[in-house]
C-alpha angles and dihedrals in degrees: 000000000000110000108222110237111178117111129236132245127216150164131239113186161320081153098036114123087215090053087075084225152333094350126135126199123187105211128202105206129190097185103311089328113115089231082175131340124210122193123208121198134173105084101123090058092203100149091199099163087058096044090059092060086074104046136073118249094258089049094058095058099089085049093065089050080067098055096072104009095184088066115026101160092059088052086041091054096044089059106040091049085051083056101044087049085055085051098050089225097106085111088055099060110111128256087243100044090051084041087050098048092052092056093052099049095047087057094052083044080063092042099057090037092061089049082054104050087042100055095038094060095046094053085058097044106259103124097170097070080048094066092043104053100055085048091066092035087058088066088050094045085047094065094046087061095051089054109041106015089248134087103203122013092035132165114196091148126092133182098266101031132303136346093236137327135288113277117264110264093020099103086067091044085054099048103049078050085050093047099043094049095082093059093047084047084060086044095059082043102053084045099053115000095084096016101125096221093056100048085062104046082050115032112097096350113127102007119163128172136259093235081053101046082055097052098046093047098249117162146167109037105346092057090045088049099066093048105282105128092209126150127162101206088048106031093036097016114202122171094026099298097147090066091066126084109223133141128233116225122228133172119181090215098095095201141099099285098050091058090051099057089036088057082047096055096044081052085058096049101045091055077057105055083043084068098038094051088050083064092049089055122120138157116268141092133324105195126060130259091253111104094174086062113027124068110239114254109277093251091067089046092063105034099031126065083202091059094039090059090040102060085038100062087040089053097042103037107019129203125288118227124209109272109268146070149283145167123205124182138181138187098270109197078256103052132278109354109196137190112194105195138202124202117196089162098258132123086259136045121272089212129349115194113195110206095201109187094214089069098044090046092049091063083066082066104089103043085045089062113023109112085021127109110271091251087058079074085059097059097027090060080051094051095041084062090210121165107194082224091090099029102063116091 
C-alpha cells in the first residue's frame, strides 16, 4: 500500500482567536509537524507613516497611541522625544515632566506586560492568571484615565513636556499599586513557573539563538532572552534613565520559557524604578520654556484670550523645525520603538519612518517554529508578544 507523502497546507488567521489579531500565517504540515510558516500582514491598512506626512507634529501624536495600542505612552514617549531632538530642546524639558514620563511608561511596561502574560496563558489553557492579570491591569488603566481622560489609547505626552499634572492624590494611589505588584508577580508564579503543563508547552519550544535574534533584528525580551544583555534606558539612556537603579533581566535559554520569566522579571523591576521616580518627585513645571513650540497649559486656553490664540495658531500652523534628520528610539515593552524624521522645514514632516518591534520580532517566527508541532505556533505567537497595530504597514 503507497504511503502519501505530500504535505498540507493551512491557514491560520487572520480570524483565529490564538493569532493575537489580524494576523494571518500560511502553514506547510506534514502531519502536525511546521514543515515552513509563512506570515502574512497588512490587514489594518492604517498607513501611519503617510498620514503623518500631512499633519503637524502635534497633530501626529493620537496616531502613535494607535501603533501598540496596548501601550500607547510608550509610543507617545518614543515620538515626542524624536520631535524635541529635531528641535534641538531635549536639554530644556523639565526635571518633572522627564520624572513624570518614566513613571508612566513604566506603568504602561507593567500594562502590556499584564496583556501578555494574560493572553499567553490563555492560549495555553491557563484561564486563572487571565482573570488576574486584568485585574491588576483595571487599576493601571484607572489612573490613565485620571490623567488623560482615556483608559486605553491614551496621550498624556506633549513636545515639551506633558499635557497637564498629575491629579492631586494620584501619586499615593500609584505607590500602594507600586508596592502590591510584586506580590501578584509571585501569584502568577505560584500559578504557572513550576506548573508541569506548562513547562512543557514552554521548555525548548521557539528557541532561537543569540547569534539569530541578531541577525533577524529582535529586541527587547525576546533578545535578552537568548543571551544578548541590551537595553536601551540603560545602554542609550533617554529621560533620565541613567539616574535610576534598576536591573536588566537575561537568560541564555532562548526559548519560550526564558522569555517568560525574563517579561516577569522586567514586571518586577519597573514596579521598582515607579517607586523610585515617586521619590524623585518634586514641584515645578512640566512644560518647557519654548512658547513658539508647547501648547500652554489648558487653564490659560479657556480663561485667557492670549492662550486661546496661542494654542490656535500652534494647532493650526505648527511649528517649523530647522531642515534635517533625526532618529530617536526608545525600549518599547516590546523591544526597541523607533521614529526616523525628516525636516524640510515645514510645519509638517517630509517622511516619517516608524521601526515597530513587533514587526521586526515576528520575522524570528518562522525559523522559531519551523520543525516544531503545530500547537508549538500557538505558544510561540504568545511568547513573541506582537499587536498587529504596529505591524501593519
Amino acid at each position: 500500500m503507497a504511503v502519501n507523502t505530500e504535505t498540507m497546507t493551512i491557514n491560520m488567521g487572520p480570524q483565529h482567536p490564538s493569532t493575537h489579531g489580524v494576523l494571518q500565517l500560511i502553514l506547510e504540515l506534514d502531519g502536525e509537524v511546521v514543515q515552513k510558516a509563512t506570515p502574512h500582514i497588512g490587514f489594518l491598512h492604517r498607513g501611519t507613516e503617510k498620514l503623518s506626512e500631512y499633519r503637524t507634529y502635534h497633530q501626529i501624536i493620537p496616531l502613535t497611541d494607535r501603533l501598540d495600542y496596548l501601550a500607547p505612552m510608550s509610543n507617545n514617549l518614543g515620538y515626542v522625544l524624536a520631535v524635541e531632538k529635531l528641535l534641538g530642546i531635549t536639554d530644556e524639558i523639565p526635571e518633572r515632566a522627564k520624572v513624570v514620563r518614566v513613571l508612566m511608561a513604566e506603568l504602561t511596561r507593567l500594562k502590556s506586560h499584564l496583556v501578555w502574560l494574560a493572553c499567553h496563558a490563555l492560549d495555553i489553557g491557563a484561564m486563572t492568571v487571565f482573570l488576574y492579570c486584568f485585574r491588576e491591569r483595571e487599576c493601571i488603566t484607572d489612573i490613565y484615565e485620571k490623567v488623560s481622560g482615556a483608559r486605553m489609547t491614551s496621550n498624556y505626552f506633549r513636545v515639551g513636556g506633558l499635557s497637564e499634572d498629575l491629579p492631586e492624590g494620584l501619586e499615593k494611589e500609584i505607590r500602594d499599586f507600586a508596592e502590591s505588584m510584586p506580590g501578584h508577580i509571585e501569584t502568577y508564579e505560584g500559578l504557572l513557573t513550576g506548573n508541569k503543563i506548562w513547562q512543557k508547552r514552554t521548555i525548548g519550544v521557539g528557541h532561537i539563538s543569540a547569534e539569530a535574534a541578531v541577525d533577524i533584528g529582535i529586541t527587547g525580551p525576546a533578545l535578552r532572552a537568548s543571551g544578548v544583555d541590551w537595553d536601551l534606558r540603560r545602554d542609550n539612556p533617554y529621560s533620565g534613565y541613567e539616574d535610576y537603579d534598576f536591573d536588566v533581566p537575561v537568560s541564555q535559554d532562548g526559548d519560550t520559557f526564558a522569555r517568560y520569566k525574563c517579561r516577569l522579571d522586567e514586571m518586577r523591576q519597573a514596579s521598582r524604578i515607579v517607586l523610585q521616580a515617586l521619590d524623585k518627585l518634586k514641584p515645578g513645571p512640566i512644560l518647557a520654556d519654548c512658547p513658539k513650540v508647547t501648547l500652554p497649559p489648558k487653564q490659560d486656553v479657556v480663561n485667557t484670550i492670549e492662550g486661546l490664540i496661542h494654542h490656535f495658531k500652534i494647532i493650526t500652523e505648527g511649528f517649523k523645525p530647522e531642515p534635517g534628520e533625526i532618529y530617536q528610539s526608545v525600549e518599547a515593552p516590546k523591544g526597541e520603538l523607533g521614529y526616523y524624521l525628516i525636516s524640510d522645514g515645514s510645519p509638517m514632516p517630509l517622511r516619517m519612518k516608524i521601526r515597530p518591534p513587533s514587526f521586526v520580532n515576528l520575522q524570528g517566527l518562522p525559523q522559531m517554529v519551523e520543525g516544531k508541532l503545530l500547537a508549538d505556533v500557538i505558544a510561540v505567537i504568545g511568547t513573541l508578544d506582537i499587536v498587529l497595530g504596529e505591524i501593519d504597514r
